[in-house]
N, C-alpha and C positions, 0 to 999 in steps of 0.2 A: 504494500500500500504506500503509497507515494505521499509527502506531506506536501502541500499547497501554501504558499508564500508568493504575499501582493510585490511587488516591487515596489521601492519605497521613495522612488527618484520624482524631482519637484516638476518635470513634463514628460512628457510621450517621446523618444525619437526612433523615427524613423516606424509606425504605427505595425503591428501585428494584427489586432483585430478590426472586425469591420463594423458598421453601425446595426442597432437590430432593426430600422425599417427599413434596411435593404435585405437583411435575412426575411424577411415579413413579406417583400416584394419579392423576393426569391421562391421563397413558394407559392404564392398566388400564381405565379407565371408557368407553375405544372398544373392549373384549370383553363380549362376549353372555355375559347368565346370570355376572356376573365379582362378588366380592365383593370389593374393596380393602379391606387393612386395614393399620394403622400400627401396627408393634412400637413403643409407647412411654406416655405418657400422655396422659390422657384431654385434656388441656388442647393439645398439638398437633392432634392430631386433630381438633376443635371447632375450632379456627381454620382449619383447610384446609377445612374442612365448611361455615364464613362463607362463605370466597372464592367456593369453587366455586357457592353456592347465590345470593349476590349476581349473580356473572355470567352466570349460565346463567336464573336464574329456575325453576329447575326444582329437584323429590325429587333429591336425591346420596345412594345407598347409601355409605355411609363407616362402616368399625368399627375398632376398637382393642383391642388387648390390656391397656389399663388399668394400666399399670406402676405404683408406686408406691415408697416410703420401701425397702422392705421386698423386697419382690421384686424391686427391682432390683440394690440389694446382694447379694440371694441367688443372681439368676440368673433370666431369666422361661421356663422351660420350662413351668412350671404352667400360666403364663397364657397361653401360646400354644397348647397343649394344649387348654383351656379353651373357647379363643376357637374355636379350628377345629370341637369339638366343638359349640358352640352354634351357631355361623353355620351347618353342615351341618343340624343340626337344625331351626329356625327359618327357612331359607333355601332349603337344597336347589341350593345354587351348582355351576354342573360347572366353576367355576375359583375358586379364592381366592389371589388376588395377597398377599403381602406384603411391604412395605416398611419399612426399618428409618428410625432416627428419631437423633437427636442423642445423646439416652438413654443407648439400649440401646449404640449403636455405641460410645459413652464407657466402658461397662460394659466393651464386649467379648463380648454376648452370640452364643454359635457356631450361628446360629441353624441353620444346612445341617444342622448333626449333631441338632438339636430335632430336625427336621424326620423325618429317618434314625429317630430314636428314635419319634416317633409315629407313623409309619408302621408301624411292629415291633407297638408295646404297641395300636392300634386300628384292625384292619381294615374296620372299617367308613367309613372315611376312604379305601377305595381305588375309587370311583365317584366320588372328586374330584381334581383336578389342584390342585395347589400351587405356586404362583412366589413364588420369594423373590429379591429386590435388593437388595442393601446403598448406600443412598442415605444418607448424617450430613448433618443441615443444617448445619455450623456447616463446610463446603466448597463447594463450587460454587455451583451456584445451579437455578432452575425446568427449563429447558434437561437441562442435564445429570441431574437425576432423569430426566426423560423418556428421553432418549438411552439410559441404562443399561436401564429398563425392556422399552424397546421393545427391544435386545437380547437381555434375560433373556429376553423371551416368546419369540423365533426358537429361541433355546440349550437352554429345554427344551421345547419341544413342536415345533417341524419334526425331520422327518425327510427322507429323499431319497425321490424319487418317479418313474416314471418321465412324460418330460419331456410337459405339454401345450403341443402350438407355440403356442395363439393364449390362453392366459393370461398374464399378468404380473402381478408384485407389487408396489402400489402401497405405499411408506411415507411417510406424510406426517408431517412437523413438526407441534411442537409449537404453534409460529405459526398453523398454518392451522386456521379455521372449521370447524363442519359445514357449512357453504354451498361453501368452498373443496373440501371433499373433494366434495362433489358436483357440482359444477363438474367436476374434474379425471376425475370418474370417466366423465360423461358425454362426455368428451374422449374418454378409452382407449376405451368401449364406441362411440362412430361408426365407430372404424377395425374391427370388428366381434373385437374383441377382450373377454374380460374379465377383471375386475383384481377380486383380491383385495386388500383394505384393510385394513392393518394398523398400528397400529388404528384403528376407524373411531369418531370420534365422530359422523358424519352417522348414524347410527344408533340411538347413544343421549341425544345432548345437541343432537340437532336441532329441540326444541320442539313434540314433537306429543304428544297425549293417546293416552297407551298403553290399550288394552284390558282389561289386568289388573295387577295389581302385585304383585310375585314376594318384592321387597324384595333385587332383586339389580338390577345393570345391565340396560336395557329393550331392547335392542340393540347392537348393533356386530357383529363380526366371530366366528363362532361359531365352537366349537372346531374343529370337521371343516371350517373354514376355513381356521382357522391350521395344519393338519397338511396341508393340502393347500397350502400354498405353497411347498413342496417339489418341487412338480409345475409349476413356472413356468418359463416360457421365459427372465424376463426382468425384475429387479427396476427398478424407479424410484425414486427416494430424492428428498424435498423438502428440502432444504435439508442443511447437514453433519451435523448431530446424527443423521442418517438413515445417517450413511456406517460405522458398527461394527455397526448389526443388517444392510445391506447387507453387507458383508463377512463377519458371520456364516451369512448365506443363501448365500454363495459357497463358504465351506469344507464347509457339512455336506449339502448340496444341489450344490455346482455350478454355480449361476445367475448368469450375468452380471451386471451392474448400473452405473448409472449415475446419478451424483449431480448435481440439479441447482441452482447453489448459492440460486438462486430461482426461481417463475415468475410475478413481479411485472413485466413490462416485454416492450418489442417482440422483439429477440433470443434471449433466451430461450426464449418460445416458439417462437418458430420453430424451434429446436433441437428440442424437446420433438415436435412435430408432424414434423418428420423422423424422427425417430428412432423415435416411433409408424410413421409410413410405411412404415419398413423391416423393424422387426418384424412387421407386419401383410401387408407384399408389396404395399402397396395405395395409389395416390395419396390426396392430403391432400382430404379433403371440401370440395364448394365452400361449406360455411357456413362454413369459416374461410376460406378466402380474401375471404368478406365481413365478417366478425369483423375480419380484420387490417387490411381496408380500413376500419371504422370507427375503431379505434384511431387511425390515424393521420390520420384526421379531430380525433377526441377530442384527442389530442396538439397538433396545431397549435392549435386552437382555446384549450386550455389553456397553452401556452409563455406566452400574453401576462400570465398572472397567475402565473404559476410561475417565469420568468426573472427571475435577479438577485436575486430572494427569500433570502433567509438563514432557514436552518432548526437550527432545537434536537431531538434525536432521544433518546430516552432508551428504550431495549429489549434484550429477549435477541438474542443475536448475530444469530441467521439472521434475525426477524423486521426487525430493526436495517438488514443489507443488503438484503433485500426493498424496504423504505421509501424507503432510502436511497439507492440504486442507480436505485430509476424517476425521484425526481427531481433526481438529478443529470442526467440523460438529458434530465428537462424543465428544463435550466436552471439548477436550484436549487444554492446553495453550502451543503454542509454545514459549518456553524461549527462548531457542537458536536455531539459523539456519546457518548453516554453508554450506556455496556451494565454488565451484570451478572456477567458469565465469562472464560477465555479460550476462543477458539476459531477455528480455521483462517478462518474468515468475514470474520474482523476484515483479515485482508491481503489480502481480495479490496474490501471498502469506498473507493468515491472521496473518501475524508477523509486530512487531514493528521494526526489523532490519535485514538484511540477513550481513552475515561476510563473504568476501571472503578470505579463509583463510586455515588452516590445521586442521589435528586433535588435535594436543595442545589447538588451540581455541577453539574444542568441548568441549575437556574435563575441561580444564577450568568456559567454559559454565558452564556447567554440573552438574557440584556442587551438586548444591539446585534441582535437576530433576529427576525425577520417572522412567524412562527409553531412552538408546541411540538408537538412530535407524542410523546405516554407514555402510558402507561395513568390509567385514574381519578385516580390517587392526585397526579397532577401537576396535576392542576384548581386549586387552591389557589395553587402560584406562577406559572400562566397570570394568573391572576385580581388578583393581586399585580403583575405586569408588564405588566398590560393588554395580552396577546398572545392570539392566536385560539389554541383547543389541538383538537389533530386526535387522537380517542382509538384508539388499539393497541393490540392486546397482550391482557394479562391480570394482572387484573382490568379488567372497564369494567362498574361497578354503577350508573352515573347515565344508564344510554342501554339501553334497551329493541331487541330484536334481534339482540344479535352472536349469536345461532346462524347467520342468515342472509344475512351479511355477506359479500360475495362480490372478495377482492382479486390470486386469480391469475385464468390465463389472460385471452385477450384481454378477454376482458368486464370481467371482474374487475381488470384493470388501468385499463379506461376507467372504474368507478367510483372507483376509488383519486383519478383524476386529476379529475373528477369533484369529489370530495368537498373536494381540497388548492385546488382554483379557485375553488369555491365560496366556502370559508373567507376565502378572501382576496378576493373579492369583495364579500362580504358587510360587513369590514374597512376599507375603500378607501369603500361606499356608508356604513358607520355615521358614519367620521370626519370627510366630506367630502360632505355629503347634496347640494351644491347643485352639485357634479361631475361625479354620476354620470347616466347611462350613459358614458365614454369612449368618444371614438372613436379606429380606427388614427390615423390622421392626428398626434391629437394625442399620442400615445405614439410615435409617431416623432420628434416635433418634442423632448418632454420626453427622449426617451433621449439626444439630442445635445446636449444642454443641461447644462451642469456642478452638482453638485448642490450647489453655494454660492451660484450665481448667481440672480437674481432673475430667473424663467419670466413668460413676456409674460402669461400669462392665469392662471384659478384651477386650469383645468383641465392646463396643464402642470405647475404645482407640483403638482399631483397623483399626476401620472404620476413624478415624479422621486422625489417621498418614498416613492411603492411601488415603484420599482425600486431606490431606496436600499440 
């Protein structure tokens, strides 16, 4: 169990976490036909509008209630009134999510009772659904917008239904890809089940050229979706931040559920495919028992560049354990961890301490470590420490692909392992060109070998300063 320590420095440099109504606008953007908007000004919105457009590569519908000097000292009923009237207009959304902002929440705007009131004064606003989340940025962090969202959307739109035995309700973290959710989805549907997604970015931020353009989200998870997962045998939660809209599918529904705190590694899934097994009635398909036999192919093959490695981790919690957790498994010693929140995730972490904190504390960290693993924004003191840096997370705008980026289930784990072997081989041939390829042999001979000592050949001194 990891102990958790705030950083205690008098500003931020160089920022790690992200705001939670962009986490909150993160997942509104896996519902179909969904207009996200941010109660506040125009200048947050436009920045979450960067990010999101930087790492996806793609149109982000994103609007704003435009708050300013004036109306927010007064109160923004106007402009949200405003806003819902134009988006309906213009749009034709059958959902507009909104999320509140640092602002408004500072103000104190009652946005539930706006909402009450325009419902009253314009019926013509009742062929649309409304979500509201009270997300301030100047609290948590990306994680936590999402987690609240994904709530809000169970709280007001499920209802109880009666039960169909072979659906379940898939909730994915924040952490995971559109590749990850179709990954997991293609899992649930072999045991001949099917899984509603909620929310599903494999839908709408999975990188394909839409047919028409509505000027709303292009896919994800449609509403007679979300009102049917009510009807589930059986929810799934990826990671913690999944475990309160879980628990809210239990109170107004009924449906069991089960949090799993990853599905980056061997165990794990295994868990996962059981429990698929039993909800289904039905043995585990032989393509995973060939899946799991390649993993631990992948596995051994990778220990030799992963053992003894010292790793710098800088992310939101679950994604944090997901990383963290497969290589500790392969080996690896987490030196440093740097997350953004608290959360239940942090005492499941094989580290001696998690820092909530920025990227100066990684890189600090980092020192003495073999490779960084953080989103884009850590490139800069990879590049400064002349360490390899493995990118996660979110934002990654210098690497073309994360729609497709596939890091749970078996597969998705042997690319993980895959990609961290790589790195470090790639590290080991830049510094050392006249070494490489390694053989066993001589990495047996260098791991018995004291790392002060002077290695008989070039090729053991080799082997000793990568497993340093």
């Amino acid at each position: 169990m990891a102990d958790v320590v705030e950083s205690r420095k008098a500003c931020t440099v160089n920022p790690l976490k992200m705001s939670q109504p962009l986490g909150a606008s993160f997942a509104f953007m896996g519902l179909d036909a969904c207009m996200p908007v941010m109660h506040g000004s125009q200048g947050c919105t436009s920045f979450a509008l960067v990010l999101l457009v930087r790492h996806f590569k793609e149109a982000i519908p994103l609007q704003t209630t435009a708050m300013n000097e004036v109306t927010t000292i007064l109160g923004g009923y106007e402009n949200i009134e405003a806003a819902l009237l134009n988006i309906r207009k213009r749009a034709a959304p059958k959902i507009i999510a909104i999320c509140s902002t640092g602002l408004t929440e500072t103000k104190g705007d009652d946005v539930e009772g706006y909402l009450v009131t325009v419902r009253k004064r314009k019926p013509e606003l009742d062929d649309t659904e409304i979500i509201y989340v009270s997300t301030p940025d100047y609290v948590g962090a990306f994680e936590d917008g999402y987690r609240r969202a994904v709530a809000g959307i169970v709280k007001s739109l499920v209802r109880p239904l009666p039960v169909a035995a072979l659906q379940v309700t898939l909730l994915p973290g924040s952490h995971l890809s559109p590749g990850d959710i179709d990954e997991l989805r293609d899992i649930v549907e072999a045991f001949g089940l099917s899984a509603i997604v909620l929310p599903d970015i494999s839908g709408s931020l999975d990188g394909h050229i839409a047919p028409d353009w509505r000027g709303t989200t292009l896919g994800g998870t449609t509403l007679d979706q979300i009102r049917a997962a009510g009807a589930s045998a059986f929810t799934l939660g990826v990671g913690e931040q999944t475990r309160d809209a879980a628990e809210a599918l239990q109170q107004i529904a009924g449906t069991p559920f089960e949090i799993f705190e990853r599905l980056t590694g061997l165990e794990v899934n295994d868990r996962l495919l059981l429990r698929l097994s039993q909800i289904a009635g039905c043995p585990v398909p032989a393509k995973f028992r060939r899946q799991r036999s390649q993993l631990l192919d992948a596995m051994l093959d990778g220990h030799f560049y992963t053992g003894g490695i010292k790793v710098a981790i800088g992310a939101e919690p679950d994604l944090l354990l997901a990383v963290g957790g497969l290589l500790h498994e392969m080996g690896a010693e987490l030196r440093c961890c740097v997350s953004t929140t608290r959360s239940a995730a942090h005492a499941l972490l094989p580290a001696a301490q998690v820092v909530l904190g920025d990227l100066e504390d990684l890189e600090r960290g980092a020192v003495d470590c073999d490779l960084l693993i953080t989103h884009s924004h850590g490139r800069q003191a990879a590049e400064r420490l002349d360490k390899p840096l493995l990118r996660v997370g979110f934002p990654v705008f210098d690497r073309i692909g994360n729609s497709h980026r596939r890091h749970v289930g078996y597969r998705g784990t042997m690319n993980l392992i895959f990609e961290v072997s790589n790195l470090m081989m790639a590290r080991i041939a830049h510094h050392h060109p006249g070494d490489w390829p390694l053989t066993p042999e001589a990495r047996r001979a260098a791991a018995a070998t004291p790392a002060d000592a002077g290695p008989p050949d070039g090729t053991g001194r080799l082997v000793a300063e990568a497993s340093a």
